[in-house]
C-alpha positions as CSV (number, residue, x, y, z in Angstrom):
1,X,-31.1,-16.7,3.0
2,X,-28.3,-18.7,5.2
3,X,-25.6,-16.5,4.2
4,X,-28.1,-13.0,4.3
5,X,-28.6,-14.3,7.5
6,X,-25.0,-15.4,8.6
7,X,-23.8,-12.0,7.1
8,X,-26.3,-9.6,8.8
9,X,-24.6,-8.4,11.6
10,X,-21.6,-7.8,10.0
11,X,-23.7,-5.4,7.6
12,X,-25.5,-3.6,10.4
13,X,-21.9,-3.0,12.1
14,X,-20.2,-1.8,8.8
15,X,-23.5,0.6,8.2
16,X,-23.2,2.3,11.9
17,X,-19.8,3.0,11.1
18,X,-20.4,5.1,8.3
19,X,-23.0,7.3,9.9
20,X,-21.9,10.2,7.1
21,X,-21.6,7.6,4.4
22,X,-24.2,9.8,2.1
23,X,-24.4,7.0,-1.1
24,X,-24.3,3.1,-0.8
25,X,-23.3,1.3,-3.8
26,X,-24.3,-2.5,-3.6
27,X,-23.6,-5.0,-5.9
28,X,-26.0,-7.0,-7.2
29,X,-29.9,-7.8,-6.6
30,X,-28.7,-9.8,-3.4
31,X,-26.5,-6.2,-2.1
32,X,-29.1,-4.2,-2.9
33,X,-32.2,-5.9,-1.4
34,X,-29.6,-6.4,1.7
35,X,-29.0,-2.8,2.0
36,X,-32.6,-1.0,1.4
37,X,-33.4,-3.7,4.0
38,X,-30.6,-2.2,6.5
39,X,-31.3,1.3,5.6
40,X,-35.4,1.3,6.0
41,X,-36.4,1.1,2.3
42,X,-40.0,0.9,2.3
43,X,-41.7,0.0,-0.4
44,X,-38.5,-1.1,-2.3
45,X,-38.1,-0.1,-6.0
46,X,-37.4,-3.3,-8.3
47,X,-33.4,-3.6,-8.6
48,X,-32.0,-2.3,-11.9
49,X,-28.3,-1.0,-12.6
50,X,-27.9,2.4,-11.7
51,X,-31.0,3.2,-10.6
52,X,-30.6,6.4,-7.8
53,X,-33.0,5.3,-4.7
54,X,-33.4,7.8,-2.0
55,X,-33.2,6.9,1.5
56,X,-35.4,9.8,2.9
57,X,-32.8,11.3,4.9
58,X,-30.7,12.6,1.9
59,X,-28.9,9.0,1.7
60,X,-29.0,7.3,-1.4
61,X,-28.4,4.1,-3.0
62,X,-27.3,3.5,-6.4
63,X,-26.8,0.1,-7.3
64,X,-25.0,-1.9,-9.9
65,X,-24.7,-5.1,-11.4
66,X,-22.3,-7.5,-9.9
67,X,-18.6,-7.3,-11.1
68,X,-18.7,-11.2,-11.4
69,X,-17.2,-12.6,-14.4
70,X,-20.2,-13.8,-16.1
71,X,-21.6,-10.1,-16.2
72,X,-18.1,-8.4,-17.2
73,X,-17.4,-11.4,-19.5
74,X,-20.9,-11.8,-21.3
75,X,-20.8,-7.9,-21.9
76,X,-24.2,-7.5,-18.6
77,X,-21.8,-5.3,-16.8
78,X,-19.1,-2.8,-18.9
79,X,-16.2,-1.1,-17.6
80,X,-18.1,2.4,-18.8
81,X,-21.3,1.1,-16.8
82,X,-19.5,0.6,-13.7
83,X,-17.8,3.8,-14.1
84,X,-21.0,5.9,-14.5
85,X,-22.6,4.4,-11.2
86,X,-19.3,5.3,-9.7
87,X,-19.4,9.0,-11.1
88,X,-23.5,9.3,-10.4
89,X,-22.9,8.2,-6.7
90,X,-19.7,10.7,-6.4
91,X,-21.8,13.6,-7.6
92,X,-24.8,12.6,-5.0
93,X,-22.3,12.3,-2.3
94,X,-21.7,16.3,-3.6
95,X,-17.4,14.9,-4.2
């Protein structure tokens, strides 16, 4: 909670700047609940890689794991997992 908290503006400053951002991709269970948080997400859907959440204003966020060692190493998070997030959040962007 110290470092959400710490952390927070920072977040809401990098959001305003990308007013035509049209997909977040946060890392993590911490990134995620931090950005439906920032971006209005009400009621929040339970975290899960890759899962496509709609903002409501034709925003989405699709999160993944984290790219921390112990999910890359232990096999949690795969090079082909993180590239499919990356390719479903490029075709809701419409790139």
């Amino acid at each position: 909670p110290a470092e959400r908290d710490t952390c927070a503006a920072f977040l809401d400053r990098e959001l305003a700047l990308l007013e035509h951002a049209r997909v977040f991709v946060p890392l993590g269970q911490f990134g995620y609940q931090a950005t439906c948080r920032f971006l209005g997400v009400r009621p929040r859907p339970k975290f899960g890689h890759g899962i496509e959440v709609p903002v409501g204003d034709g925003r989405w966020i699709v999160p993944s794991y984290h790219v921390s060692q112990q999910n890359t190493f232990t096999g949690t998070l795969t090079e082909e997992m993180f590239d499919a997030v990356l390719r479903r959040a490029r075709a809701l962007a419409g790139a």
